[in-house]
N, C-alpha and C positions, 0 to 999 in steps of 0.2 A: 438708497444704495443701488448702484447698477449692479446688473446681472450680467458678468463677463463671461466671454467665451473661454474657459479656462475647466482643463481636464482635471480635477482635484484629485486623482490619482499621482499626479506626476507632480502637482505641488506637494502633497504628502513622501513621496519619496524620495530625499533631496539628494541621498547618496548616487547618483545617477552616473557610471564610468562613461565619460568618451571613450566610444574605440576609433582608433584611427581608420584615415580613409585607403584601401587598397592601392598599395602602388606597385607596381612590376609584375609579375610572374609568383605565385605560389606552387607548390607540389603538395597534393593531401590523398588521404584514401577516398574521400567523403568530402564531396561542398557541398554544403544547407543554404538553400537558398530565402534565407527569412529567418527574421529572427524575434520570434513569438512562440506562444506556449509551445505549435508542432516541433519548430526547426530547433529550439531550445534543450528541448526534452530529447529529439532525436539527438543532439549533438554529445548532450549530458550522457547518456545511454550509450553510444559509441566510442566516447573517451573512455568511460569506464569497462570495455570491451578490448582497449590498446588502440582501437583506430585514430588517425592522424586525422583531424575534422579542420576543417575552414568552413566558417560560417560568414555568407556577406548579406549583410539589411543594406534597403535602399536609403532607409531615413536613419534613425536611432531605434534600439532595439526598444519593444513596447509601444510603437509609436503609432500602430498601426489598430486594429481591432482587438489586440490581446489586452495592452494598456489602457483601452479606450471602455472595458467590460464592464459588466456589471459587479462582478468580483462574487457570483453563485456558485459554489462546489457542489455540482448537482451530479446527484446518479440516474444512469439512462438517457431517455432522449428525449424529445416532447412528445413525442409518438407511445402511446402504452406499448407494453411490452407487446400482448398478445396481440396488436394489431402489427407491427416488427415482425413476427412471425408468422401472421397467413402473409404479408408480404415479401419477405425474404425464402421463406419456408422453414420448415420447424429445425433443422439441424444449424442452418446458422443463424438465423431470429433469435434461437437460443443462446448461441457462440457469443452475440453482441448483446443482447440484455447481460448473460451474465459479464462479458467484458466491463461494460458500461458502468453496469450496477457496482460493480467493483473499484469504477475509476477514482473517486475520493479520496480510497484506501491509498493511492499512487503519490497523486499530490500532496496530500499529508506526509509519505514517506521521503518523497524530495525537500518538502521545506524541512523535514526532521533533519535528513541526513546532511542538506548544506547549508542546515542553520539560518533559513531562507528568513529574514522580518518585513512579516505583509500582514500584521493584524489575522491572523489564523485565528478564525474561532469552528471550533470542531462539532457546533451543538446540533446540528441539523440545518434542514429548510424545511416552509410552509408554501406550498400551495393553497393560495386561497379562496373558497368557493363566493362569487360575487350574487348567485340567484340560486331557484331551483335544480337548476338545470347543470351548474357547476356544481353544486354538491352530488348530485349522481353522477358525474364525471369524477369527480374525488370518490366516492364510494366505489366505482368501478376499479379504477386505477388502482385502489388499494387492494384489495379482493386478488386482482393479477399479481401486482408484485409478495403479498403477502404467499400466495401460493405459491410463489418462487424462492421462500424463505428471508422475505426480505424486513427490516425493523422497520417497518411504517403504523402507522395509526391514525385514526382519523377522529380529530380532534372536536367535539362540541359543544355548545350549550356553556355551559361558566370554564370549562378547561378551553376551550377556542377562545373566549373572550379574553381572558386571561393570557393567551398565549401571542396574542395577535393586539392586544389593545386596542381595539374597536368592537362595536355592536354592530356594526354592519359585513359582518360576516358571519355566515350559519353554521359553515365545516370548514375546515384544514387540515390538509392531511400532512403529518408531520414526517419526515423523514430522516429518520438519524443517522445514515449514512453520509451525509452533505455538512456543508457546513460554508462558511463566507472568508475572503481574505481582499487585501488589496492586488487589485490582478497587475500594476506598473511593476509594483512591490516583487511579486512572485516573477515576473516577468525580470527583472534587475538581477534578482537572485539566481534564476538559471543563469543568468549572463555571466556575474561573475562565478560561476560551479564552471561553466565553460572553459573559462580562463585560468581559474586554477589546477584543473585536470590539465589544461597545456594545450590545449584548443584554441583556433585563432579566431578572432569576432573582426571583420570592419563591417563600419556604419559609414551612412552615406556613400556606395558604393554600388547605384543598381545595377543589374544584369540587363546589358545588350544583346548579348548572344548568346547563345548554346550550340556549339559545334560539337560532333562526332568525330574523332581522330581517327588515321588510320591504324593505330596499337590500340586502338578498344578501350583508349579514355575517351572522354570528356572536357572540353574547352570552356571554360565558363568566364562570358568576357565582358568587364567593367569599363568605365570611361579611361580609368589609368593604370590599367590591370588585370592579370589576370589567373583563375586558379585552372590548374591540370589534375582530374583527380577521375578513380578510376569509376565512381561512383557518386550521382547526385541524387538530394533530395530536393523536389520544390516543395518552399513551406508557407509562399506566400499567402492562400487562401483568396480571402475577396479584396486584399490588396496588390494583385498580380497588376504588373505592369508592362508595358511595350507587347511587340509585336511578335517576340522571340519565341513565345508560348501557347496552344491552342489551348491550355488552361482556363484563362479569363472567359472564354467560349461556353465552357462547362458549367455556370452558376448564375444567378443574376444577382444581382449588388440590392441589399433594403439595409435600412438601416435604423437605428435605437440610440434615440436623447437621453440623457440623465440631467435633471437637476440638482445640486444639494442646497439646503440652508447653511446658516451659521449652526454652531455647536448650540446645541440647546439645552438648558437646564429643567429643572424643577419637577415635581412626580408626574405633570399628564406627561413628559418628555419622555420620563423614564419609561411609564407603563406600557410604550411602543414597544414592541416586538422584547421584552424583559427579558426571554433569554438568551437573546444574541443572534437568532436566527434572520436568514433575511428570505426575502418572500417576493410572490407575485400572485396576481389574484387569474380568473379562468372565464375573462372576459375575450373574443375575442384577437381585440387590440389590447393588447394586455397591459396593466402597469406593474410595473416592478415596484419595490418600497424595502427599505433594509436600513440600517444605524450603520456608520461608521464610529471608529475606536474615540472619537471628539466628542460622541455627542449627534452629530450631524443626523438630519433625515433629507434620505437620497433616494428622490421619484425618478423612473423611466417609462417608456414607452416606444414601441417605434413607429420610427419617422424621421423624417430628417429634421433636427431640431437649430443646424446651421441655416436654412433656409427659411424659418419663420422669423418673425419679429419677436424682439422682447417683450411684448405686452400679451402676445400670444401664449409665451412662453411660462411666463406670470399668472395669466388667467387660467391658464391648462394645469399649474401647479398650485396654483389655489386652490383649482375646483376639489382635486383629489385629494386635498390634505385633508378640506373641510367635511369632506362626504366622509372619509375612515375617520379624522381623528380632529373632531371640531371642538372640544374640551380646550385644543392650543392655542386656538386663536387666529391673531395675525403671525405668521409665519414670515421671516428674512432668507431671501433666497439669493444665494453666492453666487453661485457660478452653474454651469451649463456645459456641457459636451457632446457631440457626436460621433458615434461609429459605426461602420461599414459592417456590413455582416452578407456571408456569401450562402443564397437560399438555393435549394433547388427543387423543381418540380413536385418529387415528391417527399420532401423535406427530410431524405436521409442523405448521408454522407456519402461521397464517391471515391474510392482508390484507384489508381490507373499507375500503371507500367506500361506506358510507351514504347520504352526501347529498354535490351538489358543493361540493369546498373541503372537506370532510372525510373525514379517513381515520387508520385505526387498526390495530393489531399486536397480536395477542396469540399463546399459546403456540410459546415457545420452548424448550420442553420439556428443560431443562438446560442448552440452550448458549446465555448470552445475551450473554456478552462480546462474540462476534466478531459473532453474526446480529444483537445490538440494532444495535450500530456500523454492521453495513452496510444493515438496513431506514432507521436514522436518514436514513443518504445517501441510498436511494434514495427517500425522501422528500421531502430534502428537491429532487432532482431531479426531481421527479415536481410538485412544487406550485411549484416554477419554469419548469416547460418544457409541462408537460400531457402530454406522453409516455410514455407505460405501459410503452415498451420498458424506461425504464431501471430497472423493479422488479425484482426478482430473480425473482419469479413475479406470476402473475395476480390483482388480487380476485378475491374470491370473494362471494357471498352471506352476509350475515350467519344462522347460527341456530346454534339454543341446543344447548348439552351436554346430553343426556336425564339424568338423575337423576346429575348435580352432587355432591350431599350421600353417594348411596350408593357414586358413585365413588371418590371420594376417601375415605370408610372403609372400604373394601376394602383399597383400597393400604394406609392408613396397618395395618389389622391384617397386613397379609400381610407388611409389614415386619419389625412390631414380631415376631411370632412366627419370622422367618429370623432376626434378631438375636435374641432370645430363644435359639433355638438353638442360635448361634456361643457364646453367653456361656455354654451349657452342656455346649457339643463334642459335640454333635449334628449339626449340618454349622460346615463352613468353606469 
């Protein structure tokens, strides 16, 4: 069986609307420029506030890193809390742990309230400790967030085993604030909440321009059209394109493969992750591992997995199924994806307000499910109210990534050679 290049996300959601492509002139309060979890959830939040929203994607909405996800509803960030806080300082360190820690609560309330269907399962996640040295990193981590009231636990001994379906894992720290969904799924779902709030979506329509008017709009100008609105959001992320934006400047591109199998049966299948949580272990280059609603077990890692060979890709998803869960055997593996993910320096998030009435987000540096969802809101609170309190943290000054291009080939080599590695058991 070959191993296609095919996003199982978007083969799983078939209800998928065309939105038309922009043609002529619009008028909105609000243009979202992207249309993934940020510009979704800002657009969502804004309709239901009375503002008049146009939201334009350059491709199909989801198409881009929201669609492309892992599909983890994670609380916080990869960064412990208390290390967020000697680095931000204790008053907003605080502001965004608890924001963060809370974001789950958000996306859950959206798929409730617009009857989102993406496979939601609400049981938690497992971080998984892969040596010594990750299990005191899971020990630590918990100790913080517990002292911040948070529902975590750190799993051992026959309840890790049990939880995790393998013996090569020592702790996991579970967290019952998270939980897994299909991220095209979720991503489909704000699109149409979009539209039935009376909000306008085109797809296929990227942004050429951004001009400043003399009445204190906004010009936001497409191949065959264009919106005037009094206020934009950029939601693009590390799918920013053209030259119109010092954005793409701001982040550098890495990026994260998934594999899945076929749907699997029979009880070693089951006793994978039994109760629905999905996980990543605290290696590093880390692999992702979680079930989809089929049956399926679906590895990640990052890297760019569009540029390896299929035998690479094969032998890289072998190694890791056989090392946690060799009870299964030979495993059939489907398909394969990659996506873009926007990192920076020092792997937190950046808000920027350039000019008034615009403002933009980028690096989410792997968690973009729950942080797009909740910057979309505080967004769109923030261009209905003018109150900075309600962002989860401060703008910042916009400036650029120093050498972009040698960043991101660094990662992507340092990757490929720890997976080159694994595929020849030299580490695991």
């Amino acid at each position: 069986m070959s191993l296609r290049q095919e996003c199982l996300w978007e083969r799983l959601t078939p209800e998928r609307q065309n939105a038309p492509v922009l043609n002529g002139e619009r008028k909105a309060d609000v243009c979202v420029i992207g249309a993934g979890f940020t510009g979704l959830s800002a657009a969502v939040h804004l309709l239901e506030q009375g503002r008049r929203v146009c939201v334009l994607e350059a491709q199909q909405a989801g198409t881009g890193g929201s669609g492309r996800n892992v599909g983890l509803v994670n609380a916080g960030l990869w960064i412990p809390p208390d290390e967020i806080e000697a680095r931000l300082g204790q008053a907003v360190g605080e502001k965004l742990n608890r924001t963060l820690g809370a974001a789950p609560s958000l996306v859950f309330s959206l798929v409730d309230r617009y009857g989102i269907d993406c496979q939601l399962r609400r049981e938690g996640t497992l971080h998984m400790a892969h040596n010594s040295r990750g299990q005191a990193d899971l020990e630590s981590r918990c100790e913080q967030w517990r002292r911040r009231g948070a529902p975590v636990e750190l799993l051992t001994g026959a309840a890790c085993r049990e939880a995790t379906g393998t013996t090569r894992i020592a702790a996991a720290l579970l967290d019952r604030r998270a939980g897994t969904l299909n991220p095209m799924g979720y991503t489909q779902g704000l699109a149409r909440a979009v539209r039935s709030l009376g909000g306008e979506l085109y797809e296929r329509s990227p942004v050429l321009r951004l001009e400043r008017q003399g009445d204190g709009d906004w010009l936001v100008v497409t191949a065959q059209g264009a919106v005037r609105a009094a206020q934009v959001v950029i939601a693009s992320n590390a799918y920013t394109e053209g030259e119109w934006t010092e954005l793409r400047r701001s982040f550098f591109p890495g990026y994260y493969y998934q594999v899945a199998s076929v749907p699997l049966e029979g009880p070693e299948a089951a006793s994978i992750l039994p109760g629905g949580q999905g996980s990543w272990d605290t290696r590093q280059v880390l692999s992702s591992i979680r079930r989809d609603a089929d049956g399926r077990l679906l590895l990640g890692s990052l890297g760019n997995g569009a540029r390896k060979p299929e035998w690479f890709i094969r032998a890289w998803a072998d190694r890791i199924q056989s090392h946690y869960f060799p009870r299964l055997g030979k495993v059939e593996w489907e398909c394969t994806w990659t996506g873009c993910i926007a990192f920076t320096p020092e792997h937190l998030m950046r808000l920027f307000e350039p000019a008034p009435g615009l403002v933009a987000v980028t690096g989410y540096n792997g968690r973009g499910v729950t942080t797009g969802s909740v910057v979309g809101k505080a967004f769109a609170d923030y261009l209905c109210t003018g109150d900075a309190e309600v962002l989860p943290m401060p703008f910042q000054p916009m400036r650029a990534v120093s050498a972009v291009g040698v960043r991101s080939g660094l990662y992507e080599a340092g990757f490929s050679l720890y997976h080159a590695g694994q595929c020849l058991r030299v580490v695991i």
